[in-house]
Each structure stands twice: as C-alpha cells, then as structure tokens.
C-alpha positions in Angstrom: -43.4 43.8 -40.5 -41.8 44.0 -37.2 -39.4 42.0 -36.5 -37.3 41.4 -33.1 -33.4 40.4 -33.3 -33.1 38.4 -30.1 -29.1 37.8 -30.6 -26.7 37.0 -28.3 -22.7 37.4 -28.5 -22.5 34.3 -30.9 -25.4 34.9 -33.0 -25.1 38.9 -33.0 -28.0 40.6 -33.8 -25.6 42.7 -36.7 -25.2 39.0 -38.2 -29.3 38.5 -38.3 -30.1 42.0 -39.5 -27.7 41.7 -42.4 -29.0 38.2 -43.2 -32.5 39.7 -43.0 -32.1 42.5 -45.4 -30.3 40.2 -47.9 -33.1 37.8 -47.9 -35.8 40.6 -48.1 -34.8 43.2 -50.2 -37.1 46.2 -50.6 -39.0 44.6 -47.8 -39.9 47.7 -45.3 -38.6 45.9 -42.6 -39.2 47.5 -38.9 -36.1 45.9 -36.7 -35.6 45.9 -33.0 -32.6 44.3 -31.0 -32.6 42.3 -28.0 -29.2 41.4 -26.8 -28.9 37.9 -25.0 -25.6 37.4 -22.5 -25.3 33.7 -23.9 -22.2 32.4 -24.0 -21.0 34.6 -21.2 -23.6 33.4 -19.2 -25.1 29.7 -19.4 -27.9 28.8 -20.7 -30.2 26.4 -18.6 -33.9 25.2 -18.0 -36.3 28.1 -17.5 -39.4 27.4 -16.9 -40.6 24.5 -18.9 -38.3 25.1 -21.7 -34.4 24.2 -21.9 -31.7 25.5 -23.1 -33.0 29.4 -22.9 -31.3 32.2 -21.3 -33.3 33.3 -17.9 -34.8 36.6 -19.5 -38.3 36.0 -19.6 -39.4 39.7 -18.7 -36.4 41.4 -20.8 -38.2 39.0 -23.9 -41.9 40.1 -23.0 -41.2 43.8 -23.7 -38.9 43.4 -26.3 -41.4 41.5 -28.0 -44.5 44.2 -27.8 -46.1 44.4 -31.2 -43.4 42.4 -32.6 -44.8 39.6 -35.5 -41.5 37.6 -36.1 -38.7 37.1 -33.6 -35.2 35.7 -34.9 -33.3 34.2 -31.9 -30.6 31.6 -30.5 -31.6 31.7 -26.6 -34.7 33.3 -25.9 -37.2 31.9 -23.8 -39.9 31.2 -25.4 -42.3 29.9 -22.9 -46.2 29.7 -22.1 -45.5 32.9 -20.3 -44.0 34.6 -22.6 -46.1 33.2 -25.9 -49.5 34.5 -23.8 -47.9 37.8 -23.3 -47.1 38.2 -26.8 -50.7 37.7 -29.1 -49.1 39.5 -32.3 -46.6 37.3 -32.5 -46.9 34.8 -35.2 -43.3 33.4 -35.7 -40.4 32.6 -34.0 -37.2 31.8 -36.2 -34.6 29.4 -33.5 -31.4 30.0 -34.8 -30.3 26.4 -33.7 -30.5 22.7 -34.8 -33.8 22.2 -32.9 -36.2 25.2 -31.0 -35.5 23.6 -27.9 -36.3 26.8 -26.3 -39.9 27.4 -27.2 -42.9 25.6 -26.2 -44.0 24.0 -29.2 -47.3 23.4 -27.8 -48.1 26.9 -26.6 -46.4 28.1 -30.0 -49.0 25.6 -31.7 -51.9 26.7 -29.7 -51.5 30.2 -30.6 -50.7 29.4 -34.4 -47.1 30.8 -34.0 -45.2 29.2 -37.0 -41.8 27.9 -35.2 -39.0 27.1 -37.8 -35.5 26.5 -37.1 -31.6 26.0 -38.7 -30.5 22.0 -38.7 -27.0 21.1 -40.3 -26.1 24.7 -39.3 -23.3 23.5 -36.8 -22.1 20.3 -38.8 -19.0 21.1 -40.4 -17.6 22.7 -37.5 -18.9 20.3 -34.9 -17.5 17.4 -37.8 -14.1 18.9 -37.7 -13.5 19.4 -33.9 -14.3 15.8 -33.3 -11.7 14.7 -35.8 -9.8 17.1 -33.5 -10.6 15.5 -30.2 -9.8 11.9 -31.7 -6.5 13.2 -32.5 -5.9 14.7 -29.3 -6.7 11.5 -27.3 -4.9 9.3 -29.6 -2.2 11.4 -29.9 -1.7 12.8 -26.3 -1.4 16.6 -28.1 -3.3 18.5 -25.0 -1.1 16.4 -22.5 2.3 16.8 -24.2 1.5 21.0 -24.7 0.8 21.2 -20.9 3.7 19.1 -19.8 6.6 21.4 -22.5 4.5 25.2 -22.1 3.4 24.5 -18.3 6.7 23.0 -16.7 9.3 23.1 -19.8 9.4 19.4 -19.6 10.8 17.6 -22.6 9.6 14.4 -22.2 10.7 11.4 -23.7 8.2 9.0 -22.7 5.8 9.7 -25.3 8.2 8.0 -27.9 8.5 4.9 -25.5 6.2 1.8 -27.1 4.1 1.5 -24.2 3.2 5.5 -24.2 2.9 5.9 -28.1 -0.2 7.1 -29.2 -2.2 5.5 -32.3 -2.7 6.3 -35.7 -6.1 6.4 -37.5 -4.5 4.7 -40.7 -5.7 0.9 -40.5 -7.9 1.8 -36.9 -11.0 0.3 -36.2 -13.2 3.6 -35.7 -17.0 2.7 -35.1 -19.6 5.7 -35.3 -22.7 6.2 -33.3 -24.7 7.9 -35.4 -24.7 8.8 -39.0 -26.8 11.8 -39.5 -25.2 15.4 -40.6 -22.0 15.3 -38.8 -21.8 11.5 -38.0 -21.6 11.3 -42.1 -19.0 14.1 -42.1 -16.8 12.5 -39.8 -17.0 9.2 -41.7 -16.2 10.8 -44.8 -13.0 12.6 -43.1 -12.0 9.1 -41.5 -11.9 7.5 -44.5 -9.2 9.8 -46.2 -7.4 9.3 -43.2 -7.2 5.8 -43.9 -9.5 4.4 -40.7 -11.8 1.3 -40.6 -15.1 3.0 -40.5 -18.0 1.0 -39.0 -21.2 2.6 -38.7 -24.3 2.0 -36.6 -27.9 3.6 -36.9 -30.8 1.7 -37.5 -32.7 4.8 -38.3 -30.8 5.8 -41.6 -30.8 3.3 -44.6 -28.8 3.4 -47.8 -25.2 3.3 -48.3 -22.3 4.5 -45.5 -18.9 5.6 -45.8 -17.4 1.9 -44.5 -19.2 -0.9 -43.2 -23.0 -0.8 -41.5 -22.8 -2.9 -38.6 -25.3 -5.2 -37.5 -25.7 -4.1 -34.1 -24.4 -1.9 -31.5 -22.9 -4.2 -29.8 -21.1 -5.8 -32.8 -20.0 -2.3 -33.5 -18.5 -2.2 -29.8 -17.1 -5.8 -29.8 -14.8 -4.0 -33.1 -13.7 -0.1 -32.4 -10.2 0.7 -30.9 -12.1 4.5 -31.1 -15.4 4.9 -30.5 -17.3 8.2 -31.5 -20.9 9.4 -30.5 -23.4 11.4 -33.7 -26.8 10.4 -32.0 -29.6 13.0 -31.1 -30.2 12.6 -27.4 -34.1 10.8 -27.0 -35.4 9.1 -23.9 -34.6 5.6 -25.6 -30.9 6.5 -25.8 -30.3 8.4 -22.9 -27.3 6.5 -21.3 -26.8 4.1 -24.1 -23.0 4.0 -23.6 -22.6 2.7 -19.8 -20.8 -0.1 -18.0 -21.9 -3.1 -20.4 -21.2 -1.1 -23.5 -17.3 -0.1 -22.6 -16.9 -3.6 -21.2 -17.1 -4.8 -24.5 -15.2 -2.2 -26.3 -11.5 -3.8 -26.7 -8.8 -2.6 -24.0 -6.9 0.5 -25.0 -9.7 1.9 -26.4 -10.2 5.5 -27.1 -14.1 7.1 -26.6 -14.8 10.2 -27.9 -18.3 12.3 -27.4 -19.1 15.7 -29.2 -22.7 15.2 -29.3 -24.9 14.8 -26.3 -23.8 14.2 -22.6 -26.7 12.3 -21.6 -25.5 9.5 -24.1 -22.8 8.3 -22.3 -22.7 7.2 -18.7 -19.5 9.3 -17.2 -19.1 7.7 -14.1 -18.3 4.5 -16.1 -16.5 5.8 -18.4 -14.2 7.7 -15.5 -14.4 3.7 -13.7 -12.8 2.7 -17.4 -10.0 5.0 -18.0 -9.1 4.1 -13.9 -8.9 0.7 -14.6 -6.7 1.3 -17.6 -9.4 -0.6 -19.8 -9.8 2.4 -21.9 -6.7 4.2 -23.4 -8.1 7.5 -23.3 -11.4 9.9 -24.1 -12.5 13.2 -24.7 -15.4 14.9 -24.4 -16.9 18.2 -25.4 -20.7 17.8 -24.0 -21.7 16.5 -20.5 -24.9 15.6 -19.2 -24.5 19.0 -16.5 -23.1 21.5 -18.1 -21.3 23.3 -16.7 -19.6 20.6 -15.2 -20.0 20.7 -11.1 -16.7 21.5 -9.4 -16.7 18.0 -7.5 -17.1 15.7 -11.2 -15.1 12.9 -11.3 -14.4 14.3 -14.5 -12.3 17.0 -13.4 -9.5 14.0 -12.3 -9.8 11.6 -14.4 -6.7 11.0 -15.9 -6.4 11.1 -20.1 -9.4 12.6 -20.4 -9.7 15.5 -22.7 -12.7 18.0 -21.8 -13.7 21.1 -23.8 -16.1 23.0 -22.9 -19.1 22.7 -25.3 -17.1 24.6 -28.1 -17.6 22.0 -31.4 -19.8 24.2 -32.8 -17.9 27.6 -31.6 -17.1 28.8 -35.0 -17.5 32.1 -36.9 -19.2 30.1 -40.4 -22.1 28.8 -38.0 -22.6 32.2 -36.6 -23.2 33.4 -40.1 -25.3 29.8 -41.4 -27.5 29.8 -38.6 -28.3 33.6 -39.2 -29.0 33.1 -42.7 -30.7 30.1 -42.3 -33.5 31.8 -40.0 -33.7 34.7 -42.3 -34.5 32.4 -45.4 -37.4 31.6 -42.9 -38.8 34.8 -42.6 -38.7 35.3 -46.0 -40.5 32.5 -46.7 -42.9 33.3 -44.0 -43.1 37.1 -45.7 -43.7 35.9 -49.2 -46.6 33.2 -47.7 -44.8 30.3 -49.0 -44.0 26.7 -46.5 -41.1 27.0 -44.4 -38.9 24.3 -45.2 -37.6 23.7 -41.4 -40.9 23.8 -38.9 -42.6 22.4 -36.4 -45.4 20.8 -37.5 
C-alpha cells in the first residue's frame, strides 16, 4: 500500500509515519512525504474547498500512484481528486475534512475519515485561560510591569478589580467535546454553570437553560462551544449582548463567525461589557484596519487553543487507526458518509 504523508509543521509527517507503523505492524507499508508550510503560512479557501493550504499542483504529484493520503491541510479538491484515480482514502487529520470535497471524494468512492475530539482538551484548557485573563486583567497587568516597568496600583482599586469564577454566573454556548470539558473545569472552580444546546439531551454539568436568551438574561461570563452552521452564523450580535448583564465578560475559542465583532467592539466602547477575549475571528488573519486591533480590554490570540504538542500526536494517531481500519477492510469509525 502506498501511502502519502501530507504533514505540515504541526502535524509533522515524522509524527504520522510513527503513528502509521504502530497501527500497522508488519504491514509493508510504501511511505512518501509531502511537507505542507501551514502554520507558517495561512491556510485559506482554495478553490471550492476551505481551510487548505494553496498547493494544489505540489499535492497532484505527490499523490501519483498513492492509495491513502494522511493529511492536516491538503487540498483536496475536484481538481485534485480527478487527477488522482488510485486514490481511494484520504485520512484529515482534523475535527472535520473541511478541506476535501466530499462530493467529488464520494463520486470517486474515496473513503474520507477524519480525527474529532482530537483538539478538545487543549482547546478546553486555553479557554479556561482566556476567561481568566479577561477577568483577571493578567495580559494587561504583564504589558503594563514587563513593557513600561509600571507598578500599578489601580488594579487593587474596587472599581478596577477583576472577578472571581467562585459563585459566577458562567453560561456555555455549546456543550459538545470541549463545551463539556469546560463545564466540568468550571465547576471545580466553584462557577454557576448554565448550559444551552438544544441539540444534546441528558444530564449537564450545572443547570440546562431553557433558552438562549434566558441563558443571556443570567451570565456575568459568557463562553462560545458551538460548531459554526449557516443557522448560527452570527448568533451572538447586538440583541444578544444587550441582554447580557453590564460588566460582562464574553469569551470565544470556537468559531468567529458566531459572534458579531463589530457589536461586541460597540459593547466593550460603551463600557456595557467588562471585557472579552477571543482566539478565532470570522477573517483570519485579522485585517490590519479591524476594529479589533483597538478595542480596549480585549484579549486576542491568534487561533492557538488547539496549538498543543498532545493534539499533534492524537490527531496523528487518530488518522492512522483509520488506515488501519481501512487496511484490515473493517468500517472506519469517523467517515463521511
């Protein structure tokens, strides 16, 4: 079986052939390496896929007499899937295989499988980060003492302290891998977890609320977990801060497109939010002239929750278990249909 390594310099292609040869062993395994320049160059929309790195012809003849390609970035579109007929899988080495064509993959009977959950511990973790940062002030207070040597006193003034999560009203958007995570962690810390998602049923770590707008009406924090879909594109606007309570802290680590920035920039101007932060925007990267960039307490990363070593290695091994399966004939267990 040949099998293509389309890494990049998260997902290394060292870290997918060791996961391959531990999931197949004493499978004769034929391995070439394509190496991506994702992160050090964005990703974007090429052709009709998103999220790819632009290296459509680099892909094409990497991918002669290939059968299974294991990949983070690589373009899989109708161009590439017609010049590539021995191809029969493509192993995405991401929560979804936003990057292939799943209805060119389907047409040509390429099985495309990919790695969900591999990113939700570390994504889980840096938003508990980013709600301490904003209620806390920590990025702020490190600029003002390493950038300018300024000891300053007013964060211990009433008016200027931050807030605690103990006894905080914390709603969650959003309850699926990591929104769950994050509930779990807000709970030791002693928050008031309220949870809204119509889509998941059973028991939640605090109380389910009724409706968004209940859940809005309630949170001095408010943190996003929801999968971006046309319904929910912009579900956190205008209306929906409005009704948050003043001095409110928002905090997004999942999708940009959920959460209207120009009214959330309007909010923290009018001082009816406290403060927000934000790893994922709806342009990324984010233009030189965004409002963003001057928004006072506002906390921007840049995309990084799920910038850790462990998902390097999960998502690896996840897409290898794939190929396995794929090897030994049996039904992958995360596909396309």
């Amino acid at each position: 079986m040949k099998v293509l390594a389309a890494g990049d310099h998260f997902v290394r292609n060292s870290l997918i052939s060791a996961a391959l040869h531990r999931a197949l062993p004493g499978t004769p395994l034929e391995l070439t390496e394509l190496t991506l320049p994702w992160p050090l160059e964005p990703f974007g929309p090429v052709a009709e896929v998103t999220e790819a790195s632009d290296t459509e012809d680099e892909l094409i003849k990497a991918l002669t007499g290939v059968e299974v390609c294991v990949t983070q970035m690589a373009p899989f579109t109708e161009r590439v899937l017609a010049a590539s007929p021995g191809l029969r899988m493509v192993a995405v080495c991401r929560g979804g295989p936003v990057n292939v064509n799943a209805a060119a993959a389907r047409a040509r009977g390429v099985r495309v499988c990919f790695a969900p959950g591999r990113n939700a511990a570390s994504t889980a973790e840096f938003t508990i980060g980013l709600i301490l940062s904003a209620l806390r002030r920590i990025p702020q207070a490190h600029a003002s003492l390493a950038s300018d040597g300024d000891w300053d006193g007013s964060y211990y003034t009433y008016e200027h302290a931050g807030l605690e999560l103990e006894d905080t009203p914390v709603g969650l958007v959003g309850y699926g891998a990591v929104g769950s995570r994050v509930a779990r962690v807000l709970s030791a810390f002693g928050a008031e977890v309220e949870v809204y998602d119509p889509y998941v049923r059973g028991d939640v770590h605090g109380m389910r609320a009724k409706s968004l707008e209940t859940l809005l009406t309630r949170s001095r924090v408010l943190t996003l977990h929801a999968r971006l879909t046309p319904e929910n594109t912009g579900m956190i606007g205008e209306r929906e801060l409005a009704l948050l309570p003043k001095g409110a802290v928002v905090v997004n680590a999942a999708r940009g497109g959920l959460l209207d920035t120009d009214a959330l920039c309007d909010a923290l101007d009018s001082g009816h939010l406290a403060a927000a932060a934000l790893d994922t925007y709806a342009e990324e990267p984010i233009p030189a002239d965004s409002r963003l960039l001057s928004t006072p307490r506002l906390v921007l990363t840049p995309h990084i929750a799920g910038a850790s070593r462990a998902v390097a290695r999960k998502a690896a091994e996840i897409a290898a278990a794939e190929v396995a399966r794929y090897a030994r004939n049996e039904p992958p267990a995360h596909a396309l249909p």
